[in-house]
C-alpha positions as CSV (number, residue, x, y, z in Angstrom):
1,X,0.0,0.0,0.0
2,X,1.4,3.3,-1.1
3,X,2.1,5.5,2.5
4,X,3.8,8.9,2.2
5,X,4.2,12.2,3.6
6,X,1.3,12.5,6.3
7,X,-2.1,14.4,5.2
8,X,-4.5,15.6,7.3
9,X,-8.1,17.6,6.4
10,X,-10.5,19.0,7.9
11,X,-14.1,19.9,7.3
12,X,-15.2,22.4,10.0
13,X,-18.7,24.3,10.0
14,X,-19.5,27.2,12.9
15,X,-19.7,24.4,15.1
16,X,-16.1,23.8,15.5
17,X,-13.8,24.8,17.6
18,X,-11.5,26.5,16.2
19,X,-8.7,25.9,18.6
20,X,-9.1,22.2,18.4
21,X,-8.7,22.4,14.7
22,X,-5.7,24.2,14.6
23,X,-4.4,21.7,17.1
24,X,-5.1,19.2,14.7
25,X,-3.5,20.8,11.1
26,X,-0.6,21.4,13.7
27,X,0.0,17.8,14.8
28,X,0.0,16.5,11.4
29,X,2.3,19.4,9.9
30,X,5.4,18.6,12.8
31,X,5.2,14.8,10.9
32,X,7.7,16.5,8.8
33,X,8.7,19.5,5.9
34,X,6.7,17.7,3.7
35,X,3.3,17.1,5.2
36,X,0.3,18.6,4.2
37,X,-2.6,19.6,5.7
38,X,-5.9,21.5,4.4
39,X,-8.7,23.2,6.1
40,X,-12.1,23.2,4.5
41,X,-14.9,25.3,5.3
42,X,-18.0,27.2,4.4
43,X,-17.4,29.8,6.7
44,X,-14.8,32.4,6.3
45,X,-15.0,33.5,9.7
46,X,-14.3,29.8,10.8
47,X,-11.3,30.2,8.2
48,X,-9.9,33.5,9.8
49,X,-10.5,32.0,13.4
50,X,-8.5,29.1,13.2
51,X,-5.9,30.7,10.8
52,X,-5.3,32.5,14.1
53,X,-5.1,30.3,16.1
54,X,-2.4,28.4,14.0
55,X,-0.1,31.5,14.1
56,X,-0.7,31.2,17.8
57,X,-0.1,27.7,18.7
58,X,2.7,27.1,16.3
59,X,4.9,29.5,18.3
60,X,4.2,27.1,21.5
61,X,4.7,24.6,19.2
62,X,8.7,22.3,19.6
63,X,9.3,21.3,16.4
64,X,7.7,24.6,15.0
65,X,10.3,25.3,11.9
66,X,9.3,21.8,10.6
67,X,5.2,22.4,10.8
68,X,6.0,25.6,9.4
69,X,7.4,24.5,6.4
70,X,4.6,22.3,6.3
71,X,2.2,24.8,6.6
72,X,3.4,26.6,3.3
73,X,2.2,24.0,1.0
74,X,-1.1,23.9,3.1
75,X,-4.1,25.0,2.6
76,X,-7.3,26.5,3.4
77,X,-10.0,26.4,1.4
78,X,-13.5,28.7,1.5
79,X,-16.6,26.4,0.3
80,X,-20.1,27.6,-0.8
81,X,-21.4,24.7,1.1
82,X,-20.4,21.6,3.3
83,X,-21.5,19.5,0.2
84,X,-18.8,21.1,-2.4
85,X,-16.4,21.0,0.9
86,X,-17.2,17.0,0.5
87,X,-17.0,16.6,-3.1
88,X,-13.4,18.2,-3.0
89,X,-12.5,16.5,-0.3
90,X,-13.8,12.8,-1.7
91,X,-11.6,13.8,-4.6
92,X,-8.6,14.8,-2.9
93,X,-8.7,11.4,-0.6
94,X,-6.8,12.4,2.3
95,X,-5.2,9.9,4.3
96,X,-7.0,11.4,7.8
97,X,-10.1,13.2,7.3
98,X,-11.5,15.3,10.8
99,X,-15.2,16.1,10.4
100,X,-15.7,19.1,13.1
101,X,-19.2,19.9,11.8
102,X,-22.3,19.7,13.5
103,X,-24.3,17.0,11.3
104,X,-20.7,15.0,11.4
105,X,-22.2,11.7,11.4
106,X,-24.7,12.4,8.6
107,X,-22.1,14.3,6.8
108,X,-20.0,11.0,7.2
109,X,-22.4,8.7,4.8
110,X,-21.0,11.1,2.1
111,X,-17.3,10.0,2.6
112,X,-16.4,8.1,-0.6
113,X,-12.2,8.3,-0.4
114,X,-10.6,8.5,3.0
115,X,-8.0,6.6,5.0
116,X,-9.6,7.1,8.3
117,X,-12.2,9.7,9.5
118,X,-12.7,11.4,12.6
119,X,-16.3,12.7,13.5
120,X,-16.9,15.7,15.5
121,X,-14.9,17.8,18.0
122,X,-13.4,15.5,20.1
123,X,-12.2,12.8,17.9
124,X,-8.8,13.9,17.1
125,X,-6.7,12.3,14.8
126,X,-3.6,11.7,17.6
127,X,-6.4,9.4,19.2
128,X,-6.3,7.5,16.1
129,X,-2.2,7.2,15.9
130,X,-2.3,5.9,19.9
131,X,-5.2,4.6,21.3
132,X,-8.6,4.7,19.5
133,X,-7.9,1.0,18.0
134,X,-8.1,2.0,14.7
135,X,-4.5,1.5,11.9
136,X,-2.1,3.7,11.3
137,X,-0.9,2.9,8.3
138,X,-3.1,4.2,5.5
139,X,-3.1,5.9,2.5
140,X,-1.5,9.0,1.5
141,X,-1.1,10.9,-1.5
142,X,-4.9,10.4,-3.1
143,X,-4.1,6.5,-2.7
144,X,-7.6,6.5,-0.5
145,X,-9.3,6.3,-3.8
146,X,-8.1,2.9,-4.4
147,X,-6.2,1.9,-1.3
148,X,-7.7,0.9,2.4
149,X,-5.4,1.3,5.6
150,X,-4.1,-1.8,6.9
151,X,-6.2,-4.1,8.7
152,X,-6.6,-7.7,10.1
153,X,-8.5,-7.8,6.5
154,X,-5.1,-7.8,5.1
155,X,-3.5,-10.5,6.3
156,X,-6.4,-13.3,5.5
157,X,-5.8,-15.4,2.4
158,X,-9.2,-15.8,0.3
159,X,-9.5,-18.1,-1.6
160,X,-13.4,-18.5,-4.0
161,X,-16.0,-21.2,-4.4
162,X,-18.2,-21.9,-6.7
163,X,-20.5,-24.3,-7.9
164,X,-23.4,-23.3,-10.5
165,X,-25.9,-26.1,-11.7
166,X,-27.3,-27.0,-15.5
167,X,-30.2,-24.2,-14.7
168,X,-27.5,-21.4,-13.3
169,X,-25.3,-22.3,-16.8
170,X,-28.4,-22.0,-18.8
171,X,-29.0,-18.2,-17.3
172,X,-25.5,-17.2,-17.6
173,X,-24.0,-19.4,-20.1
174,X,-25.2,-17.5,-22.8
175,X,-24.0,-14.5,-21.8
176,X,-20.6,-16.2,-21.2
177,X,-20.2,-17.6,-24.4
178,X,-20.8,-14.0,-26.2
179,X,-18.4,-12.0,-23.8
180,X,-15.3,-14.8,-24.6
181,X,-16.0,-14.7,-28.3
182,X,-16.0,-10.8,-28.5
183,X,-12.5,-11.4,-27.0
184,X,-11.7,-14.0,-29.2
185,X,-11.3,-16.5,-26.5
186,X,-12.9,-19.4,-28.4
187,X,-12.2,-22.0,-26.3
188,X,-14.0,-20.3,-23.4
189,X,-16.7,-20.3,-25.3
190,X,-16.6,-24.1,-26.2
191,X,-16.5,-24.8,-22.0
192,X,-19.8,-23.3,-21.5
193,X,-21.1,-24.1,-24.8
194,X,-20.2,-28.3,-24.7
195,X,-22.1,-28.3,-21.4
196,X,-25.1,-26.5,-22.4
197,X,-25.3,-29.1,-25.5
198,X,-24.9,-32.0,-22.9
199,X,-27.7,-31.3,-20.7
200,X,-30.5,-31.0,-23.7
């Protein structure tokens, strides 16, 4: 699975508080120079608030002159609506996604590309590197569009069964035998066609 430079975004409404999300872009942004973190919003004023409170708790901040650097190729990003704030976000796929919004756990059902996501104001993403039981390796770099974070899912070998009777080959055989000549794959065509011809 493809894990980079840590990512973390946030979708925050008027609910939020600020504080707490600046907290958050900062604990991602001290991973390292090349980090990234982005701030979504439909609310300027959330925007301003918690750009403040960045400037703020970086100073407090040890490793400061790395989330700084960090910070440079952040961003933050002014939505007309929590909706758009969704669809970008579902396109950019961040590896840790913070919902700070009021509706967070209806806003959640329209999370399509994520490595993990964090509902609401107290579910912060350090919980998830430590202690809240969820992995922490995931996806980076828009790899949540295709990628899932590492779980006990990953180590389990699967292995297929199947078992389809004269009616189920007479349903799908047909279909079968059209699809593998289009591809020119005559003999998979011959499989399902020898056995239909058996069976009448």
């Amino acid at each position: 699975m493809p894990a980079g430079p840590s990512e973390l975004a946030v979708l925050a409404d008027e609910s939020c508080v600020p504080a707490f999300v600046a907290a958050d872009l900062l604990s991602q942004a001290e991973h390292g120079p090349d980090s990234q973190v982005i701030l979504v919003s439909d609310s300027e004023k959330v925007i301003n608030a918690v750009l403040e409170e960045l400037t703020l708790q970086l100073k407090q901040l040890t490793r400061k002159e790395i989330a700084d650097k960090a910070l440079k190729h952040s961003k933050a990003i002014l939505t007309s609506s929590l909706q758009e704030g969704m669809e970008l976000l579902n396109r950019y796929a961040p590896e840790h996604l913070i919902i700070a919004c009021k509706e967070a756990d209806k806003l959640s059902g329209k999370v399509i590309n994520a490595g993990s996501v964090f509902l609401g104001n107290y579910s912060c993403e350090s919980l998830g590197d430590y202690a809240s039981g969820t992995n922490h390796t995931l996806p980076t770099n828009g790899f949540a569009r295709s990628y899932s974070g590492v779980s006990l899912d990953s180590f389990v070998k699967k292995i297929t069964f199947q078992r389809v009777t004269e009616e189920g080959l007479e349903t799908i055989g047909p279909a079968v035998e059209v699809m593998a000549q289009a591809e020119g794959l005559w003999g998979h065509s011959k499989a399902v066609a020898i056995r239909r011809k058996s069976g009448k």
